[in-house]
C-alpha positions in Angstrom: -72.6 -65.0 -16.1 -73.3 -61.6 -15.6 -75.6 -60.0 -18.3 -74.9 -56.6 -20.5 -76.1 -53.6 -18.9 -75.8 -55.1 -15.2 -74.3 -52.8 -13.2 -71.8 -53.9 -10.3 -71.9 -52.2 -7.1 -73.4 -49.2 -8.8 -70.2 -48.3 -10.7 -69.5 -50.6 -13.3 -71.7 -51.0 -16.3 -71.1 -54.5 -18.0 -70.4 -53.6 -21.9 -69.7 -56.9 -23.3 -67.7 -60.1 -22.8 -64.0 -59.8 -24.2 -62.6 -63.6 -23.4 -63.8 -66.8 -21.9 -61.7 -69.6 -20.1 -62.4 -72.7 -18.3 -63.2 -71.2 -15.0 -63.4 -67.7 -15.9 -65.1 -65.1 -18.0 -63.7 -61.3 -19.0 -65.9 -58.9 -19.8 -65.2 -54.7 -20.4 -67.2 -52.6 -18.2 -67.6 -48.7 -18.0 -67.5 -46.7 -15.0 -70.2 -44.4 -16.6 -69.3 -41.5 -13.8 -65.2 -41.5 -14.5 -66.1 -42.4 -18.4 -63.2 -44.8 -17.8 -63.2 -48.6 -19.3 -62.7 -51.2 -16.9 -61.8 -55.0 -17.2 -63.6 -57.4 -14.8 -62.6 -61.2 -14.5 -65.3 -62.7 -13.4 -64.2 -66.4 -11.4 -66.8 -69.2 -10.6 -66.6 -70.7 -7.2 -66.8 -74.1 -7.1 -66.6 -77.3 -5.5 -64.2 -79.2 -7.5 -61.1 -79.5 -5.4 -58.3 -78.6 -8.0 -60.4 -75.5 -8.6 -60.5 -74.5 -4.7 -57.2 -74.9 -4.9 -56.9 -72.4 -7.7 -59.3 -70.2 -5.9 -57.7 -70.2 -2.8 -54.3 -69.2 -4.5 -56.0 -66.4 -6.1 -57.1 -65.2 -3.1 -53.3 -64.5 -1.5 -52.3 -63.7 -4.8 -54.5 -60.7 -5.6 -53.8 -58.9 -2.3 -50.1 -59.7 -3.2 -50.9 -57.6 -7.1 -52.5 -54.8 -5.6 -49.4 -53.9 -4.2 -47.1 -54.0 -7.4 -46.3 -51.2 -9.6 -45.1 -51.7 -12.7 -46.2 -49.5 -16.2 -46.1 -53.4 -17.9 -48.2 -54.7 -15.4 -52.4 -54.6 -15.2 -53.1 -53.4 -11.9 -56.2 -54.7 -9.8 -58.9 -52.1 -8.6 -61.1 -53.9 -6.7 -62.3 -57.8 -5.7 -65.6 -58.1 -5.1 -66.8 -61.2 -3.6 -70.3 -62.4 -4.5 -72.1 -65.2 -3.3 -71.0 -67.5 -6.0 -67.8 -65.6 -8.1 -65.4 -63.7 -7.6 -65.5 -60.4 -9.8 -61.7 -58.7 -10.0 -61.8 -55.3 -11.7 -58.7 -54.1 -13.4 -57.3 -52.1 -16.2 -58.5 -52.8 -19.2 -55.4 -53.4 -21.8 -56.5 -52.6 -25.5 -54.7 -54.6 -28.3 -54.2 -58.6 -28.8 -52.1 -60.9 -26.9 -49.2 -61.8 -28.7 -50.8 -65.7 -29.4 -53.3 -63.9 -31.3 -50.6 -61.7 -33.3 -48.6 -64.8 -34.4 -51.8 -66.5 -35.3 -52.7 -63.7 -37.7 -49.5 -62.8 -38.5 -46.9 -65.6 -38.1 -43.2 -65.4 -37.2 -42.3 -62.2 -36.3 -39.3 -59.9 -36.6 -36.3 -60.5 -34.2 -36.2 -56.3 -33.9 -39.3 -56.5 -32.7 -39.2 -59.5 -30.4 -36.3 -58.7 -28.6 -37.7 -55.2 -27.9 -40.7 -57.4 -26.1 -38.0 -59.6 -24.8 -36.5 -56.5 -23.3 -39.7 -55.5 -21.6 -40.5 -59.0 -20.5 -37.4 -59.0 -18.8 -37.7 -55.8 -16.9 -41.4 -56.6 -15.9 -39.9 -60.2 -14.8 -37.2 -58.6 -12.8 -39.2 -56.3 -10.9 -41.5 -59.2 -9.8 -38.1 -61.3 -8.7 -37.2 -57.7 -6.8 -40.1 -58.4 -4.3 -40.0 -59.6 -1.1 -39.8 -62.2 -1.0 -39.7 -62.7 -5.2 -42.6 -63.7 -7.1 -41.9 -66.5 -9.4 -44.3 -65.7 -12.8 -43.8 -69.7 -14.0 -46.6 -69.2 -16.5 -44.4 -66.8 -19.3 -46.2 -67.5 -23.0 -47.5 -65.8 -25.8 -51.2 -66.3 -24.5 -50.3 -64.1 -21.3 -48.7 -61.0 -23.1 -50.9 -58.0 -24.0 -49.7 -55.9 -27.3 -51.1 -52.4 -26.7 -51.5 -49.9 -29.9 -48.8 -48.0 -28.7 -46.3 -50.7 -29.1 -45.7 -51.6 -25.7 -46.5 -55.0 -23.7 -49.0 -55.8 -20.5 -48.2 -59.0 -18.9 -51.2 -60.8 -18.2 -52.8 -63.3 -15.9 -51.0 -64.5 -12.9 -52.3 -63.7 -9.2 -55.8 -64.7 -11.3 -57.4 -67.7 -11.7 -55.4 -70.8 -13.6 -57.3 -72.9 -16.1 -57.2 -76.6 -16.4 -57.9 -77.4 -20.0 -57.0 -81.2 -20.1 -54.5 -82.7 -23.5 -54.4 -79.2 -25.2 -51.3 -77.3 -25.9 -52.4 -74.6 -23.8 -53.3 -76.3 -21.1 -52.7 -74.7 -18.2 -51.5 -76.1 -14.6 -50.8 -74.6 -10.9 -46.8 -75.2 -12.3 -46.8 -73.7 -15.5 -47.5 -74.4 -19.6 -46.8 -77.4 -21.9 -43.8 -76.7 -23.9 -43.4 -73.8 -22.4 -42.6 -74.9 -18.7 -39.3 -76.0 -17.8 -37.9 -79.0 -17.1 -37.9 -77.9 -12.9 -41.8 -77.4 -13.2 -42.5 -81.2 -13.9 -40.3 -82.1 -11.0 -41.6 -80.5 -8.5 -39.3 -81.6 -5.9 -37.4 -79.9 -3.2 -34.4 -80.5 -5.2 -36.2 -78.5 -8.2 -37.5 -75.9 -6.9 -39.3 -73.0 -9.1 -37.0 -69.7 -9.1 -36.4 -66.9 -11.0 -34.2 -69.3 -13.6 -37.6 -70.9 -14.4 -39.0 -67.9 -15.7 -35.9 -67.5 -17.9 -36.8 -70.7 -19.5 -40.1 -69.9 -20.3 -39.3 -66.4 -21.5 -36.4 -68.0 -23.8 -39.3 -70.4 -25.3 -41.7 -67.5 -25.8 -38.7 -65.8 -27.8 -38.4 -69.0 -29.6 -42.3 -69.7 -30.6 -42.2 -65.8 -31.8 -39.5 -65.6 -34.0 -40.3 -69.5 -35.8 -44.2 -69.5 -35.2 -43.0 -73.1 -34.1 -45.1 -74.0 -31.0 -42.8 -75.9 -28.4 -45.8 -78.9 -27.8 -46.2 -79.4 -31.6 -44.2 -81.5 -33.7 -41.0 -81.8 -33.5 -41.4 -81.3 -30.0 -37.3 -80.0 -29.3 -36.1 -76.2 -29.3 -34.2 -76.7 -32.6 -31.7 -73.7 -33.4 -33.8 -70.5 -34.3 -32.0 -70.3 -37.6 -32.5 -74.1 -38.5 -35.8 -72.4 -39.1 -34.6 -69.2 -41.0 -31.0 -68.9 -41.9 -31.9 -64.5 -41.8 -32.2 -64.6 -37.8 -29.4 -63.6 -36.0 -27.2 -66.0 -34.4 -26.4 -64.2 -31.4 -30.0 -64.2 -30.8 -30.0 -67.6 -31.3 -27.2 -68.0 -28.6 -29.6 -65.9 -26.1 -32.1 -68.6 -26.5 -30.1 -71.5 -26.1 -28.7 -70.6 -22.5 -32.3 -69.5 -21.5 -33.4 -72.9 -22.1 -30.7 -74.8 -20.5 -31.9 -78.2 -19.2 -30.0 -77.0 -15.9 -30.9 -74.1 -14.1 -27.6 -73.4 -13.3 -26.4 -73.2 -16.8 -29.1 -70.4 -17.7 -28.8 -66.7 -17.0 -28.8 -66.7 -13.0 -31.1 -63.4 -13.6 -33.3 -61.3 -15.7 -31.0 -58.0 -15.6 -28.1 -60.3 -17.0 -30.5 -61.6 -20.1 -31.9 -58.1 -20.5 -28.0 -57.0 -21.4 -27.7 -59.5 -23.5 -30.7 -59.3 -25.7 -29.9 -55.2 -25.4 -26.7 -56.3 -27.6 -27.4 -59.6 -29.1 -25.5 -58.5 -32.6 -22.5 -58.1 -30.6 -22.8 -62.5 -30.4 -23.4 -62.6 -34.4 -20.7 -64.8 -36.2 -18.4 -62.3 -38.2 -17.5 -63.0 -41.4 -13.3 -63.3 -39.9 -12.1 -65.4 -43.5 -13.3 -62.4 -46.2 -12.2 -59.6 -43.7 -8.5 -61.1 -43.3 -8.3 -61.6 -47.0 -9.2 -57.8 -47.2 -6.7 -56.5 -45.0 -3.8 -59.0 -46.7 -4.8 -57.3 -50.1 -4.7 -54.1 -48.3 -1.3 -54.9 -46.8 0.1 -56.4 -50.0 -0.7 -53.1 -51.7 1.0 -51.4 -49.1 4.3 -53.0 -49.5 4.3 -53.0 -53.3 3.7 -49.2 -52.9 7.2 -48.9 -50.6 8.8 -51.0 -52.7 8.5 -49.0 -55.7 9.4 -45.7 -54.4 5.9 -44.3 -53.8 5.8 -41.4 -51.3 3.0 -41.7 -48.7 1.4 -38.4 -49.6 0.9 -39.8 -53.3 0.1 -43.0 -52.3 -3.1 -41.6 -50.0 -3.9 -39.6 -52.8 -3.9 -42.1 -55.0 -5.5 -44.3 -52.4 -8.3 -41.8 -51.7 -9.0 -41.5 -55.9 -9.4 -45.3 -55.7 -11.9 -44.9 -52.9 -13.5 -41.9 -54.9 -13.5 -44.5 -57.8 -15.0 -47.6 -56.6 -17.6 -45.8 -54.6 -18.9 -44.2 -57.8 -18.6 -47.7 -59.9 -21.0 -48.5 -57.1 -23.9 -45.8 -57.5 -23.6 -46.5 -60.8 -24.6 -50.0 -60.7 -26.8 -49.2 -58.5 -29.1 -46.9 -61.2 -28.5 -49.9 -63.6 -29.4 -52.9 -61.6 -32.2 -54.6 -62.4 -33.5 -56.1 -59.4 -34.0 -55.2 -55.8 -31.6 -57.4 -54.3 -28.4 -56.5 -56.7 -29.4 -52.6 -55.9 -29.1 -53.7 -52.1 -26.0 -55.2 -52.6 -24.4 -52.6 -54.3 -25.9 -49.8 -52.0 -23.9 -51.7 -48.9 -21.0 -51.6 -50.7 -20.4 -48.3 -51.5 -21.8 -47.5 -47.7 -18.5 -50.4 -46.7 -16.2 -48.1 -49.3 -16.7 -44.5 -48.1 -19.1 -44.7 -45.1 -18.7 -40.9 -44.5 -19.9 -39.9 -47.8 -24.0 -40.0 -47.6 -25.2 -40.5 -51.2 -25.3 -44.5 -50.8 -27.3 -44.0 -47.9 -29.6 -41.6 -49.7 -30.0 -44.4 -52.1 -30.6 -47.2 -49.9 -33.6 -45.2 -47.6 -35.0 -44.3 -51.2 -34.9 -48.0 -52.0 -37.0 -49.1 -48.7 -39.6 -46.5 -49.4 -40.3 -47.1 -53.4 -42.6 -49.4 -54.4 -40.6 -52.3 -56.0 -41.7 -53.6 -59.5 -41.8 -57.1 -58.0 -44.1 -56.3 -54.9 -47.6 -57.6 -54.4 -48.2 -54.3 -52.6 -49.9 -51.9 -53.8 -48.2 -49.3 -52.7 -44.7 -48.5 -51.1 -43.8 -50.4 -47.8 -40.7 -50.2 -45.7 -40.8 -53.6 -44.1 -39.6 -55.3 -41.2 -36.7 -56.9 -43.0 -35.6 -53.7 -44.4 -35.6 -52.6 -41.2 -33.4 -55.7 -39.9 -31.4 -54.6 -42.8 -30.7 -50.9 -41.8 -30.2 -51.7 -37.9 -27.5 -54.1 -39.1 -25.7 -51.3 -41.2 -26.1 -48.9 -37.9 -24.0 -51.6 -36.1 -21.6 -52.3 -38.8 -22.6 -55.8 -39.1 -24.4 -56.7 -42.5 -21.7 -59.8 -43.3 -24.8 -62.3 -42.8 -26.9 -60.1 -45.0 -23.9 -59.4 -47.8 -23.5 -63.3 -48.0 -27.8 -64.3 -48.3 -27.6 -61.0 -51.5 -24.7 -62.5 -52.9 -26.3 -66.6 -52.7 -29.6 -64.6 -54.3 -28.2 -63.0 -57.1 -24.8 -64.7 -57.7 -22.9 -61.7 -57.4 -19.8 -61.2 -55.9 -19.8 -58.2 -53.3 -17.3 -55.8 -53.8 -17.2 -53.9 -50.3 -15.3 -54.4 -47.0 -16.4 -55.7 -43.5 -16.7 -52.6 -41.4 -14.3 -51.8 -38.6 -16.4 -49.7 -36.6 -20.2 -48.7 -37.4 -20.8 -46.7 -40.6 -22.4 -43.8 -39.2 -19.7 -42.9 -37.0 -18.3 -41.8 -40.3 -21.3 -40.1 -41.4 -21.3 -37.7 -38.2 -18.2 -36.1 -39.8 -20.8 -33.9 -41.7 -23.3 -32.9 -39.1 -25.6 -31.6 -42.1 -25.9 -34.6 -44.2 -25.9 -36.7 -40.9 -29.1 -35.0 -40.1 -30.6 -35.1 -43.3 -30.0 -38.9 -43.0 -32.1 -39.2 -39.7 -34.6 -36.7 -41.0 -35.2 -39.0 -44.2 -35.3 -42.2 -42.5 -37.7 -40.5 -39.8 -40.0 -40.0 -42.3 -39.5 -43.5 -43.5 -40.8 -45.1 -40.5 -43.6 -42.2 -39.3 -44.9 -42.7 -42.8 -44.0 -45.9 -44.5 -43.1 -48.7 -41.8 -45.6 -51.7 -41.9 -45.3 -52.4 -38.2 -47.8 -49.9 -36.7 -47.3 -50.6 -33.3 -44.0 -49.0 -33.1 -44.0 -47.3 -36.6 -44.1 -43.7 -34.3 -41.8 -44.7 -31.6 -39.1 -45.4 -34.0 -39.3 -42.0 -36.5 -39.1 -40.4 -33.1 -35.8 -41.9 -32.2 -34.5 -40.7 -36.0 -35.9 -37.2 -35.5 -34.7 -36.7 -32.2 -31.0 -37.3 -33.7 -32.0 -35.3 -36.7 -32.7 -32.3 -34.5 -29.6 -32.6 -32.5 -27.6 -33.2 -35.4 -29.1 -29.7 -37.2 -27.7 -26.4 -37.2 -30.5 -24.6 -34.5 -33.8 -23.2 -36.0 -32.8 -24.6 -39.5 -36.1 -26.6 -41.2 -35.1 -30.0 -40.6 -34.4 -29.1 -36.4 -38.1 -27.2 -36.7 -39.7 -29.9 -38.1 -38.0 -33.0 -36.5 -39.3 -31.3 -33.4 -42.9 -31.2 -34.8 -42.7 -34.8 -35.4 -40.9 -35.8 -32.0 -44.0 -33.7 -30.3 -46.8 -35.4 -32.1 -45.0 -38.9 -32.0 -44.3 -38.4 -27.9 -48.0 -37.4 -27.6 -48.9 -41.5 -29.1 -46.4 -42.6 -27.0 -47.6 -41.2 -23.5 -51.5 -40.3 -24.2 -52.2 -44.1 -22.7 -50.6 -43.6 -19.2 -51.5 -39.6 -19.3 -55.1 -40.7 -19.8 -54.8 -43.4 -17.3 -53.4 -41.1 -15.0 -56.2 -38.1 -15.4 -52.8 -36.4 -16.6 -53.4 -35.6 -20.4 -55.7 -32.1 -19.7 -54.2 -29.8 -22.7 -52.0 -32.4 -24.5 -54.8 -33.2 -27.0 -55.0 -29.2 -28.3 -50.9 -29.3 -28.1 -51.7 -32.2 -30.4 -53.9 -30.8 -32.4 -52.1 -27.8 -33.2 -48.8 -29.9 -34.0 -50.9 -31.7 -36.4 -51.7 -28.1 -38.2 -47.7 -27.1 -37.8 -46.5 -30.5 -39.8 -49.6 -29.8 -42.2 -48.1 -26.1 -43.1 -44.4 -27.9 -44.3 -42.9 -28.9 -47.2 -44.3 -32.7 -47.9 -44.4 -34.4 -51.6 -48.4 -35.9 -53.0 -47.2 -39.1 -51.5 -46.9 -37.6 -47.5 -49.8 -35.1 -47.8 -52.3 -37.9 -48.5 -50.9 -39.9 -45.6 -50.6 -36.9 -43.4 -54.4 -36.1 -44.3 -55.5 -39.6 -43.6 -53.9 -39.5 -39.8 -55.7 -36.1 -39.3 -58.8 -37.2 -40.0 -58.0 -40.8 -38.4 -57.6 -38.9 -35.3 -60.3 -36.4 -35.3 -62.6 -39.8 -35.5 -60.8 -40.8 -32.4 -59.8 -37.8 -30.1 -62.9 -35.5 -31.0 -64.3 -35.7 -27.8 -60.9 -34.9 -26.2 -60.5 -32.1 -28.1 -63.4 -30.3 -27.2 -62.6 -30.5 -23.6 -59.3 -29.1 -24.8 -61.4 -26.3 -26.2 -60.3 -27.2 -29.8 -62.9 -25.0 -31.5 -65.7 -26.7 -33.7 -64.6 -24.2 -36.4 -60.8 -24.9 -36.2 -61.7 -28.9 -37.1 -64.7 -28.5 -39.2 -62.0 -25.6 -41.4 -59.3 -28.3 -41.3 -61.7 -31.1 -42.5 -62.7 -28.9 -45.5 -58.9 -28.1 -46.9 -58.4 -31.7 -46.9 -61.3 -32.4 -48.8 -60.6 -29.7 -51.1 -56.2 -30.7 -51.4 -57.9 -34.2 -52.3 -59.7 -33.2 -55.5 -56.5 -31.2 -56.5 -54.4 -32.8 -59.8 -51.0 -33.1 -57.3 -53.1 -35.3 -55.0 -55.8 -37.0 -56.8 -53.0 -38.7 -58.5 -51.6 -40.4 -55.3 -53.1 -43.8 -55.4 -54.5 -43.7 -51.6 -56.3 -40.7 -51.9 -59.3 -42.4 -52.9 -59.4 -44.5 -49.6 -58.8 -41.4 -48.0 -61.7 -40.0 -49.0 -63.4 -42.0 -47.7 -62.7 -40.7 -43.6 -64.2 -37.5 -44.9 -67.9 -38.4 -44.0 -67.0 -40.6 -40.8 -65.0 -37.3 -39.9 -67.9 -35.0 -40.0 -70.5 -37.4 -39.0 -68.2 -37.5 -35.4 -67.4 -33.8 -35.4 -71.3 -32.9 -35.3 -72.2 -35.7 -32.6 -69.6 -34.1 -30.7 -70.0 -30.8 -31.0 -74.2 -30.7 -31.1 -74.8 -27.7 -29.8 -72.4 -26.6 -33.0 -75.1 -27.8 -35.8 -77.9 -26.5 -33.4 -76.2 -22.7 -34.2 -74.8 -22.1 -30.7 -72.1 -19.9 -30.2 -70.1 -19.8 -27.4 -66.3 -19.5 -26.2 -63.8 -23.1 -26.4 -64.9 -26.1 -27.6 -67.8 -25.2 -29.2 -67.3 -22.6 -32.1 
């Protein structure tokens, strides 16, 4: 093994060892001259002949991954061949692999895995792209790196394979128990590996992250995802099934055709057809009785539209008067279904997902991922399968329609309440959403609709751009950084950061605006100084938050506290940072 502080080739400084397998160790490394972290795999040579046989493959394979380019993809730097190991330097991907994330966390959210799905997919298709393809055949949680930002790294193939005999994550030259399909096992000339086999083991990855149900564990079968939880959707459950087709022929014939498909798996959810034709009959039946009794069609719309007016009101109302979380849903969604163009209900139902509820173990407000499943189903119109779980949990009948087409198309009628909407669900996520992985990458998508929605330089348009500034910057500064590309973008952050401070926030945001200030100036002080983000400029801002924190207004706000608590770290890496600062230097830039 190599040994901390070793230095390879005179460049790379072993840090520590990140992850050991049965042939191979990991280990993070520094290339002290670049200041850039490095990953190196470091593989035994060996005698035992299913290992040379590894070894040999991961030979032709590496030359073969120096070539790809792909911004989901690790790419390799250098091999280095030493008398007894190989030593393959690469990027080094920050986050967990998503086997860790479901052992910490469980079953995850279908939003979520079918945005990794989606990535998967295009990562898979470039490889099939190749010429000639490359065939993965080894697709699992285990091999799929979740970076902070929210995006995915596939991992380990073209490396060494590891032989780790009667586990569930064993893995052979052909693939993964459970996870490999049924071609894999056959290995014939009539079954050979193609791109259809990495469609199967994508579809069981998609499977073991939405149940937590690992395919080589009892029961042993790919039951029906919502066998498992009745709130999945079954057009995502469809997806699934024709991945993992005994047949190769009767799966997606390529990854481009699943990609569409989990792009728009709501369109393949079962519609709730029996209450919608009732609707439309009573709709239909009021119709006729309306002609038949001499009605003119001008006072039968306006009578028709006071009815709307009505029922949407009896709505609101009950939803101020309900007494739990669920009936408050239910009635939210059905004055949404009455008059989707009119924005109070959806006012009421973003207000909902960012209260603390009386019934919560949290300890403070959370929008969660099933809220989340809940207001993306809205967006599409779709919320029949939600509608019937409310009504089954409070024993209350709904009292909305199915919509036609999606809500918010209605909405846009009103281009100013539309983007107060996306503003206040912006906020929602940036602020509130428990998923921090992707928390920033969806506000962005609300504020960017929020500013193209507002009349130009009004406040929401000036400060949905702040926020779509400051959320791109968490979304790029990875691959800038990689690149040597991000000179500048951490000042442009910085003074953002001061912009959003100077608006119009309640306690509640303030405290949670402070705590990702000082969050950051933890993180990005040395970036900012070579920005020539003045000492003076983060040692001021440091001081008004510790000042705003000891006011009534924000004392009050329950994380303040905790906040607090960033103030000494803050300081502490402000003056390693800026040295020459405390010493009582002055100079231009980064240092006063």
């Amino acid at each position: 093994m190599l040994q901390t502080g070793e230095v390879i080739n005179g460049i790379y400084e072993i840090i520590s060892v990140i992850d050991k397998g049965g042939m191979s160790v990991v280990y993070l490394a520094m290339n002290r001259r670049a200041n850039k972290q490095w990953a190196i795999k470091e593989v035994r040579k060996t005698g035992d002949k299913k290992l040379d046989v590894v070894r040999q493959n991961l030979i032709v394979e590496i030359d073969m991954l120096k070539k790809l380019n792909h911004p989901n993809l690790p790419s390799i730097i250098d091999v280095i061949d030493k008398d007894d190991t190989f030593l393959i330097v690469m990027d080094y991907i920050q986050g967990n692999s998503l086997q860790k994330v479901l052992k910490n966390e469980g079953a995850q959210p279908q939003e979520r895995v079918v945005r990794w799905g989606i990535q998967i997919c295009d990562v898979l298709q470039y490889l099939h792209s190749q010429n000639p393809p490359i065939i993965y055949r080894d697709m699992k949680p285990a091999n799929v790196m979740l970076k902070p930002d929210g995006n995915i790294t596939v991992i380990d193939f073209g490396t060494a394979r590891e032989f780790k005999i009667d586990s569930t994550e064993d893995t052979t030259c052909l693939g993964t128990k459970g996870y490999a399909a049924p071609e894999q096992y056959r290995g014939s000339k009539h079954h050979q590996t193609d791109e259809r086999t990495d469609i199967y083991n994508l579809g069981v990855t998609l499977y073991h992250l939405l149940t937590n149900k690992h395919p080589n564990e009892p029961p042993y079968v790919l039951k029906p995802i919502t066998e498992w939880n009745s709130n999945l959707s079954t057009g995502l459950e469809k997806i699934i099934i024709k991945c993992t087709r005994e047949d190769p022929d009767e799966r997606y014939q390529s990854c481009a055709e699943l990609m569409y498909d989990l792009q728009h798996y709501r369109d393949g959810d079962i519609k709730n057809l029996k209450k919608s034709k009732m609707r439309l009959g009573a709709f239909a039946a009021a119709v006729i009785l309306s002609l038949s009794c001499g009605i003119t069609s001008a006072s039968f719309h306006q009578k028709y539209k006071n009815s709307i007016v009505a029922d949407y009101n009896t709505q609101l109302e009950k939803v101020s008067s309900a007494s739990s979380y669920d009936e408050k849903l239910l009635y939210c969604l059905s004055a949404i279904s009455i008059d989707p163009a009119n924005v109070s209900a959806y006012d009421e139902l973003i207000n909902m997902f960012i209260t603390k509820q009386p019934d919560s173990d949290e300890t403070e407000p959370v929008f969660t991922a099933d809220e989340d499943n809940i207001l993306n189903s809205l967006i599409l119109g779709k919320t029949d399968s939600i509608v019937k779980g409310l009504e089954k949990k409070t024993g209350i009948d709904y009292e909305g329609q199915s919509f036609s087409s999606p809500p918010l198309d209605s909405l846009k009628q009103n281009s100013e309440d539309y983007a107060q909407f996306c503003y206040d669900t912006g906020i929602a996520y940036w602020f509130y959403y428990e998923d921090d992985t992707s928390r920033k990458s969806n506000a962005v998508t609300w504020f960017s609709k929020a500013e193209k929605a507002a009349a130009d330089g009004s406040e929401i348009a000036v400060n949905a751009s702040l926020y779509e500034k400051i959320g791109d910057f968490y979304n790029n500064i990875y691959d800038l950084n990689y690149r040597g590309a991000d000179s500048g973008k951490y000042a442009e952050y910085w003074n953002n950061l001061k912009a959003l401070n100077s608006t119009e926030l309640d306690a509640g945001l303030k405290v949670r605006l402070y705590e990702e200030m000082l969050t950051n100036i933890i993180i990005y002080a040395a970036n900012l100084k070579v920005d020539q983000v003045s000492y003076k400029d983060i040692s001021d801002m440091i001081e008004y938050i510790s000042q705003q924190l000891e006011t009534d207004e924000i004392s009050r706000v329950f994380r303040s506290e905790e906040i607090k608590k960033l103030i000494p770290q803050a300081v502490e890496k402000l003056n390693m940072t800026y040295p020459e600062a405390i010493d009582g230097s002055s100079s231009e830039g980064g240092e006063q």
